[in-house]
N, C-alpha and C positions, 0 to 999 in steps of 0.2 A: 200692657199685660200685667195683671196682677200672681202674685206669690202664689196662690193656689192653681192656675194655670198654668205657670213657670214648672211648676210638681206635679201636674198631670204631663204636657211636653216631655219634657227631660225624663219621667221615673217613666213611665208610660209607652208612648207616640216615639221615642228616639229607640225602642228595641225593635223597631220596625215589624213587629207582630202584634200592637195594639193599632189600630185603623184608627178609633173617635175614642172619647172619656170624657168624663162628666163627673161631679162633685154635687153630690145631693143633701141638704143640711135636713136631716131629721125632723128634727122639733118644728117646721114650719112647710115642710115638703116641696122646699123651693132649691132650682138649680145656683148653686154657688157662683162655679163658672163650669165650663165646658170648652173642648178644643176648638177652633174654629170650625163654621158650619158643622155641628154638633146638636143642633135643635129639639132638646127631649123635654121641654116643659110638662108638656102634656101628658108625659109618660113618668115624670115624677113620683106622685101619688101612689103609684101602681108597683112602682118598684120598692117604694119604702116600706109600702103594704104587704107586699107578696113575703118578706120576713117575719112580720106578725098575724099576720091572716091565719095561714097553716103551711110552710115549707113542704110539706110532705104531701099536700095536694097539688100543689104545684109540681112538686117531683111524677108524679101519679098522672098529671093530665097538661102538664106543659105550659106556656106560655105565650099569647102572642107581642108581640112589638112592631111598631108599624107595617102593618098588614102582612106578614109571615109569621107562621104558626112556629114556634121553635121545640122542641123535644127537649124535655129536662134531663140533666146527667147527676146533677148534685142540687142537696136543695137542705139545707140546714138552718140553724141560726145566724151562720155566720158569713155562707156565701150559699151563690145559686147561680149552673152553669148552665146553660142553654145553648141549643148549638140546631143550624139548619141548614144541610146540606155542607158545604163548603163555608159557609157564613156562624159568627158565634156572639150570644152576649154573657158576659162577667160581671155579675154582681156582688159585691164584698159590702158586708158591714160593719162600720168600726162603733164607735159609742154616739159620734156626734153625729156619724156622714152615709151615706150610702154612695161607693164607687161603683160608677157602672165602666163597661169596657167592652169594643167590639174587636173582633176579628173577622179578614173576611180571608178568599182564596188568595193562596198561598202563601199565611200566616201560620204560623204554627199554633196552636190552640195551648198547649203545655206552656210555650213561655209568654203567650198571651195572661195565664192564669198566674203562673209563677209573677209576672210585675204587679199584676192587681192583689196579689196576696202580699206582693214586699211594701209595696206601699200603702197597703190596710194597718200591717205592723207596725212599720213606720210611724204614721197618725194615732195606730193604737198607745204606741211607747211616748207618745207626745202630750196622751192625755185627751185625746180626739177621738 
């Protein structure tokens, strides 16, 4: 297990309201690492994009993720929350990364956001 998996686990996956996580490097739109069966390659692209694309169409017309349509709640430069039924995904960007983060029933959604924002900062204050 590598240093940045140890930092999704621990900051993440141990508040027991983050379900999977992933670390998305920018500049090359490839996954870092990711929690165990955590499989978003293919879904990379899309999330690094949905920041620069237009935030605010995504806010406007949602997003899908492996085949659920999710309904957007926030959608800024800086993060993008989507959320579908009982189920949620967390997108935060810092300078280098795109974290994503899910939630599912009977996680909390509030401190599902509250860890992917502390650890956005975190990287942020790291120079990440």
């Amino acid at each position: 297990m590598n240093q940045a998996q140890t930092l999704l686990l621990d900051g993440l996956v141990k508040t027991k309201h983050v379900a999977n996580a992933a670390l998305i490097r920018i500049s090359d739109m490839a996954v870092m690492t990711a929690t165990p069966g955590f499989n978003i390659q293919s879904w990379a692209s899309v999330f690094v994009q949905a920041f620069y694309n237009n935030p605010a169409q995504i806010r406007k017309e949602g997003q899908y993720f492996k085949d659920r349509f999710y309904k957007c709640f926030r959608a800024d430069g800086n993060s993008i929350y989507l959320k579908a039924k009982e189920e949620g995904v967390i997108l935060v960007k810092t300078g280098t990364f795109v974290l994503v983060g899910t939630y599912c029933q009977g996680m909390y959604p509030s401190v599902c956001v509250e860890a992917m924002e502390k650890l956005a900062d975190y990287l942020r204050a790291k120079g990440n």
